[in-house]
N, C-alpha and C positions, 0 to 999 in steps of 0.2 A: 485797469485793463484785465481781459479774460485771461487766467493762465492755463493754454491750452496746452496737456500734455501731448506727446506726441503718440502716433500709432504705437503699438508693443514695442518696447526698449530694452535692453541689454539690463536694464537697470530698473526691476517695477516700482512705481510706486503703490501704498496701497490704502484703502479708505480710512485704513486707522491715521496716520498722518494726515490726512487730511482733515478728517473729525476733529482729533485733535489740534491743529494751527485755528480750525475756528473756533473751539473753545476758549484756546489761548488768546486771542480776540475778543472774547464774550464781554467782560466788564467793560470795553468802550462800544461795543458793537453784539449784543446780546442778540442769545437764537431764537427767533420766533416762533418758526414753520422746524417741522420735520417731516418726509414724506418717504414712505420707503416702500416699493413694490421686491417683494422676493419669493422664493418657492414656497422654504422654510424659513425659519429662527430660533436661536436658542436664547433661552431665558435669559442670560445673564449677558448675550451682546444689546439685547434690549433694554435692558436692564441702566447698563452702560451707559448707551446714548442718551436714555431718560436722564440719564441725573449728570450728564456732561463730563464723564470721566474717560481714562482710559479705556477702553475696549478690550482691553486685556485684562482688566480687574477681575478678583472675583470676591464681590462682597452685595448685600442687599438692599433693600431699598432705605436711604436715612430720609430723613423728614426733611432734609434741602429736596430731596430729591423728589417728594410727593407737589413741594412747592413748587419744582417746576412744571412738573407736571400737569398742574392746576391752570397755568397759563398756558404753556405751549401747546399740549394737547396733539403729543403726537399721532398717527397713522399709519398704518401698516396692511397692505396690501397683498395676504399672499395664500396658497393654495388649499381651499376647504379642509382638504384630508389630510391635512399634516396639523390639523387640530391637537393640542394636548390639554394634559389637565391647568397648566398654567399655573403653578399654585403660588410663585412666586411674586407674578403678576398684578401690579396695582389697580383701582376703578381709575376711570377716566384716560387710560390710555386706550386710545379709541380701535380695535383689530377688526376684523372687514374680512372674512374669508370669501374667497371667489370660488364659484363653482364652474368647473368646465365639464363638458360630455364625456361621456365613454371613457377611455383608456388618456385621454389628451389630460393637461395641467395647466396652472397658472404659473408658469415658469420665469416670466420678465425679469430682472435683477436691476431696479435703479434706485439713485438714491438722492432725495433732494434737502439741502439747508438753507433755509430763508433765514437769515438774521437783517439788524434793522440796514444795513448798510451795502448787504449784497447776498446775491442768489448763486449758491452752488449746486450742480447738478454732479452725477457721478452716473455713468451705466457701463455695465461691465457682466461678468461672467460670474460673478461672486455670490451667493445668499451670507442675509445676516449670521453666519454664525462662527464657529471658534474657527473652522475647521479652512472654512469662506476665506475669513479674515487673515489667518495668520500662517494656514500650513499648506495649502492649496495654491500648484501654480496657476493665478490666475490673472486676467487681464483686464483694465477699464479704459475708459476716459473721461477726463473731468474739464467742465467750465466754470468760471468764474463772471460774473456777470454786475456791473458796478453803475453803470449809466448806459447810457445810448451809443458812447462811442466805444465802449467792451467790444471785443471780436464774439462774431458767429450770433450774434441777437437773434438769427433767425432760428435757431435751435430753441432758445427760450421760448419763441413764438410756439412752437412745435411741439414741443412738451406742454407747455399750456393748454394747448388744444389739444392734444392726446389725451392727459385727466380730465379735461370736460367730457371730450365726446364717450370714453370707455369709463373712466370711473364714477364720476359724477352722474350718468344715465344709466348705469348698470348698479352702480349701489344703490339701497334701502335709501328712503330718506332722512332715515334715522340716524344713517352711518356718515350722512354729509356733513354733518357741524364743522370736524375740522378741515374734511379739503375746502371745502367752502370758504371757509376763514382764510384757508389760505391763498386761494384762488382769487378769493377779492383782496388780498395784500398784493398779490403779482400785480392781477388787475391797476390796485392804486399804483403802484411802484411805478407799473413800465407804460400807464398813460399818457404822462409826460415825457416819454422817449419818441414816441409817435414811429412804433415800429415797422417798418413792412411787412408783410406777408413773405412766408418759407416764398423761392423760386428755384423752379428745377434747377437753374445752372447754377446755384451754389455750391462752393465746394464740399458740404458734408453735409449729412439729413439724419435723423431719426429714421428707424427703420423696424417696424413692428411684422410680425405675423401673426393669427389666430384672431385679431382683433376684427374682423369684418369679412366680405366676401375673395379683399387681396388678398392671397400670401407673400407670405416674405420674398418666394421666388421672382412672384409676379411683380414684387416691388422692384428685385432686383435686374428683373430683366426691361422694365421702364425708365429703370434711372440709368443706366446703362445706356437707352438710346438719344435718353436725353444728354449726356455726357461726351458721347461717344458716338453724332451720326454716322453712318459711311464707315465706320469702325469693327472690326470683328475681334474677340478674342481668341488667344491659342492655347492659356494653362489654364490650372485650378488647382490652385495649394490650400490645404483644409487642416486646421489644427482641432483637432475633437477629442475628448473620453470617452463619448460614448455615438454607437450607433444603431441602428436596425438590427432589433434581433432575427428578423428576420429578412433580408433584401429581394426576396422574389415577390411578386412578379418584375417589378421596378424600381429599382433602386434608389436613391437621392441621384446617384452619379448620372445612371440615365436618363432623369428627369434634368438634368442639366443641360447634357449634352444634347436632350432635345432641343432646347430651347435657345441653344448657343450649339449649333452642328459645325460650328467652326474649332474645336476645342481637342487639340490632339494628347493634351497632357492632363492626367492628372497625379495629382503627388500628396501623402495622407500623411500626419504626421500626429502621434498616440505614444500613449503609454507603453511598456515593453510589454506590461501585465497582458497589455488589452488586446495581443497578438493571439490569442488563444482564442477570441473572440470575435474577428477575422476571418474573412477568405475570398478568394477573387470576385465571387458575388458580388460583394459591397463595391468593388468597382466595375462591375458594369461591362456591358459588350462592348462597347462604345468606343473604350481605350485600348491602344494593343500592348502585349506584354513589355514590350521593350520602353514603353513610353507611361508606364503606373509606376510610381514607387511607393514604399510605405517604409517611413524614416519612426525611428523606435529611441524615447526617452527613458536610457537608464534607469533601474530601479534606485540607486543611490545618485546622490548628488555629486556632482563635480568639486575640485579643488574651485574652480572658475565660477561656479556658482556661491558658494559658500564665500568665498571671498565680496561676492556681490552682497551678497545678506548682511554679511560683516559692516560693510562701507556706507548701506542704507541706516544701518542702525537701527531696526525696527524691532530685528529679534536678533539674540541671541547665538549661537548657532554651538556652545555645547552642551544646548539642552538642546535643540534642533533634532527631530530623528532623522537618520538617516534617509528616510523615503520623504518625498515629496508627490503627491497625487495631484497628475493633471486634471485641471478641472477649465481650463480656460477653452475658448471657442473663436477662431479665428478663421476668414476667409479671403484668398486676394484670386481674383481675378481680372486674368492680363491679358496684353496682346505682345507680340511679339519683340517691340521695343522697349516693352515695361510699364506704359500705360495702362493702368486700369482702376478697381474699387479693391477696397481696403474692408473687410467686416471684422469689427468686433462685437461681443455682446453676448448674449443667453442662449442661442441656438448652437444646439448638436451639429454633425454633418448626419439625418434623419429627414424623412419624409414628416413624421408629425412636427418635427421643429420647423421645418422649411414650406411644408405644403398646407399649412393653416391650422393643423389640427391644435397644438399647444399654442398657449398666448406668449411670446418671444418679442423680445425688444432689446435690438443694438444698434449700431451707427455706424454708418459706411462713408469711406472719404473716398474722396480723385485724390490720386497718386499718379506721380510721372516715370516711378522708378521703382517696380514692383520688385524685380532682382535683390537691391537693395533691401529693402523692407524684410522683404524673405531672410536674407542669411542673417539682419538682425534677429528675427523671432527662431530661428536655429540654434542661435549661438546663445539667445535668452531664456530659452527652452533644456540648455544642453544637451542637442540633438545630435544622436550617434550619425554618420554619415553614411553606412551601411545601406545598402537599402535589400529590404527584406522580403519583394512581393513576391520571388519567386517562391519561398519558403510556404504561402501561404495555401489551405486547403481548396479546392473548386467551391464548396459550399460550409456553411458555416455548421460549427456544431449544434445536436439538437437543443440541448440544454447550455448556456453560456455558460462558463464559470464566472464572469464577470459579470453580474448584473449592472442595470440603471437603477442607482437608489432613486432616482428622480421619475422612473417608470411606475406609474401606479395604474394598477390593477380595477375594476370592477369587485364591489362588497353588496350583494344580496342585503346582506343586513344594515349598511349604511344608511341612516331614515333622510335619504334626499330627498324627500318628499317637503324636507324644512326649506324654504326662501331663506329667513333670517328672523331674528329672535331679536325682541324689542323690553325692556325696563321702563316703565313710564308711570308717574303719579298716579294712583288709581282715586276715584271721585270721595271728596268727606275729610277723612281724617290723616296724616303723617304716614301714607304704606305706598307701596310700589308693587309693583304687577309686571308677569311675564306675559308677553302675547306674543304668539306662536305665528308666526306668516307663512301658508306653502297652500297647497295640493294635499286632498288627501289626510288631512287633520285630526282624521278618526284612526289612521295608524298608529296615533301616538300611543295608544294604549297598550301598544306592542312592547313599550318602554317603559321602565321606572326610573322617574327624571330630577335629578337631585341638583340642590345649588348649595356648596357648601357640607354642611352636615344636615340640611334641610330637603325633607323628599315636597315633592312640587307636588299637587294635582290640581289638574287643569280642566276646564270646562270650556267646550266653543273653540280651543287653542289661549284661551284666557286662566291664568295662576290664581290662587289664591292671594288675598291682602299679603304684602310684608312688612312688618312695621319698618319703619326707619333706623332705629336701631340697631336691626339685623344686616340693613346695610354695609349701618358705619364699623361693622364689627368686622366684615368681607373687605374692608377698604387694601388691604393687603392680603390676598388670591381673592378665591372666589371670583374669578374671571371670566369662566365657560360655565355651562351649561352641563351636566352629565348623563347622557340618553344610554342605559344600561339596559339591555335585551331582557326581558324574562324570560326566553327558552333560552338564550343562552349566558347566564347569568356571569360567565366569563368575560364578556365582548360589550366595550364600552365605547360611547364616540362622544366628542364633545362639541361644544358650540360657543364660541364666543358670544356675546349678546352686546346690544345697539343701546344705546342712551336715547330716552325721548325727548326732547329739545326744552322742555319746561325742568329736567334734571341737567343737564349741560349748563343751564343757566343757573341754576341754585348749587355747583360743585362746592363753589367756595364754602357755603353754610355746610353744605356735607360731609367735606371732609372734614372736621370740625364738633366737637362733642357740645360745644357750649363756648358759651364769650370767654368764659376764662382759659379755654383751653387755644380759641384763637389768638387770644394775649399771648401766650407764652409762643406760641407756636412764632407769632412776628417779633417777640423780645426774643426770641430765639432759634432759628428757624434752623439750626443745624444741632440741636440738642441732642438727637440721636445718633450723632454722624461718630468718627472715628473714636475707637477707646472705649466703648459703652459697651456694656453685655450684651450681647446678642439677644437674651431673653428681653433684655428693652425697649428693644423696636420691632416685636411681635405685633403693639398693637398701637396705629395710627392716630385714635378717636380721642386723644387726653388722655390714656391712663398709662401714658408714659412717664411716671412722677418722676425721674432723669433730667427732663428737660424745665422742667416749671419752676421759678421763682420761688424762694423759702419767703416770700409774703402771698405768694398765691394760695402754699400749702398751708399756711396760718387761716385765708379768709376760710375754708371748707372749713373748718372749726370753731368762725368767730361766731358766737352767738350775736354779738350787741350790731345791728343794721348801720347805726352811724357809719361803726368802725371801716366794716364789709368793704362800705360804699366808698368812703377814704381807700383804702386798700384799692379800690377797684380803679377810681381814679388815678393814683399816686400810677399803676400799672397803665392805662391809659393814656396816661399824657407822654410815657415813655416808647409808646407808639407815635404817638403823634409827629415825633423826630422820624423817626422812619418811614413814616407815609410823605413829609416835609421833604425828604431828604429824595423819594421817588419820585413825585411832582417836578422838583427842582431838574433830576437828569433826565428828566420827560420831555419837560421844555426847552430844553438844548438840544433836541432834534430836529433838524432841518426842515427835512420835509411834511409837511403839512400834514396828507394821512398817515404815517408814518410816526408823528408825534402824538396827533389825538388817537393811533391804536395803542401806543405805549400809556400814556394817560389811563386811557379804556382797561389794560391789562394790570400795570399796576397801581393803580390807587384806585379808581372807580371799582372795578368787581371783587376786590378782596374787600374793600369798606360796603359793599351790599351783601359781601356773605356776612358780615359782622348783625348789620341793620337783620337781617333773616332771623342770624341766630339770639338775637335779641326779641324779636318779636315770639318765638318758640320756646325757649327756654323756659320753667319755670320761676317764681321768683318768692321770698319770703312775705314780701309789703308789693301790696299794686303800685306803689308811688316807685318802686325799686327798677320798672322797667321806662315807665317814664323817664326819668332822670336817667339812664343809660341812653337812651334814643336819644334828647334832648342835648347831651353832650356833643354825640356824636353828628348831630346834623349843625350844632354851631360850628364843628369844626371841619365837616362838609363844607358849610357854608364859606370857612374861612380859607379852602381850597380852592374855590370856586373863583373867588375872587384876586386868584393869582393867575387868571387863566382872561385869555381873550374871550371874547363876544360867541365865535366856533367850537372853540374850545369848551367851555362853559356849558355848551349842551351836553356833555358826555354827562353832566352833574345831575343834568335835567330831572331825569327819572328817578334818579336815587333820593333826593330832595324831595320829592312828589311822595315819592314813598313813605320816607320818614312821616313827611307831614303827615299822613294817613294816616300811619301806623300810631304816632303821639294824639290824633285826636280819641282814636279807640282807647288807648290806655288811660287818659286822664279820668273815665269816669265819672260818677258823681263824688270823688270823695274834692271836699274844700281845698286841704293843703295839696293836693296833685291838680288844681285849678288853677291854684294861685304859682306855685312853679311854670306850668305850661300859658298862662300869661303874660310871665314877667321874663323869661328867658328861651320859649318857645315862640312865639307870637309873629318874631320877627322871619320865621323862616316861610312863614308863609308870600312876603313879596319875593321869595327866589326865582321864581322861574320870569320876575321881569328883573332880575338880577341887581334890586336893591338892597343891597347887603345892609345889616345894622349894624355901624360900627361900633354903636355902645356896646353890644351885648358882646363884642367880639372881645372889646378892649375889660370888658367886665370876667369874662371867662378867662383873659389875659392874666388876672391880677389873683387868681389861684395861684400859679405858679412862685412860690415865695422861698426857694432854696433848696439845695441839693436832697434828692429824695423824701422832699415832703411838701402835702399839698394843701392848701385852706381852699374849702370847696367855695363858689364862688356867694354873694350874699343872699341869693333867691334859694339856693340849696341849702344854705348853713340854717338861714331860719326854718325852712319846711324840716331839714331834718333834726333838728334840737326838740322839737315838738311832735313831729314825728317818730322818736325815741322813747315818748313817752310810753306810748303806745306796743311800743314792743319791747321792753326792758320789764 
């Protein structure tokens, strides 16, 4: 069932708790999807989420943590201009700056977990960051989403359709791999739920502005008629940090009380700071003095608070400072019995939050007992009872002392002129290219454009080749893009950059320096992780020697090829349990797609990054990469045929490939002829899914005792004589 918290509580809960209960979940119900639309983020809450730890951590990325990454492929959704250099920042986490107009932002705050079992959705007032998460009073609410008969499915529906229509058509195409992926897991999920469609008279909706020609206003005064015909309201209680620097000519309030000329009340409730930044302006002609209040939260916290903090357990509270900064966004509008809507979510009490300008996204309920609701969010806010409007000026000051960090400005030298910046194979040989998307492409030259410690030049909005190496060398930063002015050699912007879909599909080989280094990486996939020098997991590509097997570090030295190949094996087969072992919790998945994307995730695309980097890698003997494929695709083969009829397609391609790939390596030499005959041959009926079990049961009979391997008879003879030749 959905667990739906309730409107703002005496008692917040906050996304770190919730992060965290589904990670605590992960080993029987592991996270697929992550989806996060916010203003900003700091490096190290992303950080976090990426590798499924606490949010509070503060540590870097380990090699579990690249690995998840590899498969989930998170998404981050949030405001162009709050680009940074990113240095911490791994490849393949996919970031998507949005561009809005003028002075407006992409201010939304939601957040989505798909794991295999259930859909959680979070929106609220918060951005990813420390400040968001942990020190900030702010406010959300969260569903929980499990089958058909989960409360509120109509919300899923709603959110579904909000990433299609605004992200999925406003992103790059380049940028959609992961929502996409994730959007057809919803898709497959909630098929068989056979949902209805959102209808007005639901108790609660999604509630966007910025996104189309609605505003949020105009949303709320629709939903309202359809809740509420024959109805009029009489208050309007507003929790905000921030508002109009400037309120003339029309203020939010006015614009309200247009549109609801029934409304004798309004009542504002802020920071004590934010009093300074204030004056009857902001409310408007509309209200008379006796009937505005403006209610002011303490700079320091309550005994009544702290005791709260205490009892959630989430933090601390004597390292806690003293100050708490509102940051939450709350709106109820009532009528005279207490009937009305309930707002939370991303919006200011501001004309750009409310009248279209900024992109905002919260969620409004019907509520029968607004009074109520109210003295909770007071008493959970610890709001002085004071009320302060007489105190305030007729017009606000010129200059605010309080800014909106979230207010951004117009930059002359900002090169908007860019759409979005693409990484994509470039034609021939192992290099990757930047191609430049916008308007205007011949500005670039305005810029000196560096990725890394590499300066770019560009032709057309097209980069120069990058080999692939230079890559795998960025796989940890090297994230953004860096547009540095030449007349103003101080002033730098930067750019996230897009994956082109032929590198989304080869990541697994990517991250990865070579078959030995992906051995170790899955014999050990947390080799970097606690207790290891930090100079250790500098670099991702293999030359973590930390992590590698003291027979790996032997083969880099073994001259005699036999041995190498034993080595390589012996290492080999000790994947094999582990790939065995992911198969196995694959197919105890339930549901149908749900099982073959887990299949699909882990064991099919890690065993094609392997076949890649087999096929690329250098080798001493041509017979060297033969015999690595040929392994690998009997034991393909011998996955395959632990798998249904359905199933068994996910293998399709990889098999196909192999095959491919072993007919080019065999060559004219004789003994690589006679290998690919006698223990190759059979994989060629796979894809009518004739498995051969001799070769299967023949590759079986290597295995002959704890840490050691007799390669099987077709390899012992090619290589005894093929020794000759290299010894």
């Amino acid at each position: 069932m959905a667990k739906k918290l309730p409107m703002p509580s005496g008692d917040f809960l906050n996304f770190s708790e919730i992060f965290s209960a589904a990670v605590a979940l992960a080993e029987d119900d592991p996270i697929e999807h992550l989806m996060v639309l916010t203003f900003e983020f700091d490096e190290q809450q992303l950080l976090n989420l990426v590798q499924h730890r606490a949010l509070e951590e503060q540590k870097d990325l380990a090699r579990s943590g690249l690995k998840l990454l590899s498969t989930i492929r998170p998404v981050v959704f949030y405001d162009a201009r709050k680009t940074k250099p990113f240095g911490r920042l791994p490849q393949f986490l996919e970031l998507h700056p949005c561009k809005t107009p003028g002075f407006s932002c992409h201010h939304s705050k939601a957040y989505c977990i798909v794991t295999r079992k259930a859909i959680r959705l979070v929106v609220g007032s918060f951005n990813l960051t420390y400040t968001g998460l942990f020190r900030n009073r702010e406010v959300l609410q969260e569903w929980t989403w499990q089958s058909a008969k989960s409360a509120d499915t109509h919300i899923l529906v709603e959110w579904m359709t909000f990433l299609r229509e605004h992200y999925m058509t406003e992103a790059p195409a380049s940028s959609q791999s992961a929502l996409a992926a994730a959007l057809a897991t919803l898709d497959a999920r909630t098929s068989s739920w056979r949902l209805p469609p959102p209808a007005p008279e639901k108790p609660g909706h999604l509630l966007t502005s910025g996104y189309g020609e609605r505003s949020g206003l105009d949303a709320l005064v629709d939903q309202w008629n359809a809740w509420f015909p024959g109805q009029v309201p009489s208050s309007l209680f507003a929790v905000s940090p921030f508002f109009d620097e400037n309120p003339a000519p029309h203020c939010l309030a006015e614009q309200i009380s247009r549109r609801f000329p029934t409304l004798s009340r309004l009542e504002i409730v802020t920071d004590a700071a934010n009093q300074a930044n204030l004056s009857k302006a902001h409310f408007g002609k509309h209200f008379a003095p006796d009937q505005s209040a403006l209610r002011l939260i303490p700079e320091t916290i309550s005994a009544d608070e702290r005791a709260r903090i205490e009892r959630q357990g989430s933090q601390s509270t004597k390292d806690l400072a003293l100050n708490r900064v509102l940051h939450a966004k709350v709106l109820l509008l009532a009528t005279g019995d207490g009937a009305g809507i309930a707002y939370l979510g991303s919006a200011n009490f501001s004309r750009k939050a409310w009248l279209g300008d900024n992109r905002e996204l919260g969620f409004i309920e019907r509520i029968n007992n607004a009074h109520a609701l109210r003295e909770i969010v007071l008493r959970g806010l610890s709001v002085a009872p004071s009320n302060h409007f007489e105190e305030l000026p007729a017009l606000p000051p010129e200059s605010p002392p309080k800014s909106d960090p979230e207010e951004i400005g117009e930059d002359a030298l900002f090169p908007g002129f860019i759409d979005f910046v693409v990484l994509a194979p470039s034609p021939g040989a192992d290099c990757f290219r930047f191609r430049v998307h916008g308007k205007q492409l011949e500005r670039m030259a305005e810029y000196d454009i560096h990725w890394a410690d590499m300066l770019l030049t560009f032709a057309d909005g097209v980069s120069q080749d990058i080999p692939i190496g230079q890559f795998r060398n960025t796989l940890l930063g090297g994230r953004t893009l860096e547009f540095r002015h030449r007349q103003k050699g101080d002033r730098s912007f930067w750019f996230p950059f897009q994956y082109g879909g032929e590198i989304i599909a080869d990541r697994q080989a990517l991250i990865h320096a070579s078959s030995w280094d992906w051995l170790a990486f899955h014999l050990n996939p947390n080799g970097a992780d606690e207790g290891e020098d930090p100079e250790s997991t500098q670099w991702l590509d293999g030359r973590n020697s930390a992590a590698l097997p003291v027979a790996m570090l032997d083969v880099d030295r073994e001259a005699n090829c036999v041995i190498a190949m034993q080595h390589y094996l012996s290492l080999f087969s000790s994947v094999e349990g582990c790939f065995e072992r992911r198969l196995a919790e694959s197919l105890k998945v339930d549901e149908p797609s749900a099982r073959q994307r887990a299949i699909r995730s882990q064991v099919v695309e890690p065993l094609s990054g392997l076949a890649t980097l087999l096929q690329r890698e250098p080798v001493q003997q041509p017979a060297d990469r033969l015999f690595k494929l040929g392994e690998l695709g009997l034991f393909v083969e011998s996955l395959a045929r632990q798998t249904s009829a359905t199933e068994r397609t996910e293998f399709a391609k990889l098999v196909a490939g192999i095959r491919s790939a072993l007919d080019a390596a065999k060559g004219s030499d004789a003994l690589a002829a006679d290998y690919h005959a006698f223990d190759v041959g059979p994989l060629r009926s796979a894809p009518g899914n004739n498995f051969s079990t001799n070769r299967l049961l023949t590759r079986a009979s290597r295995k002959t005792g704890i840490g050691s391997v007799t390669p099987p008879r077709s390899f012992a003879s090619v290589t005894k004589r093929e020794s000759l030749a290299c010894c």
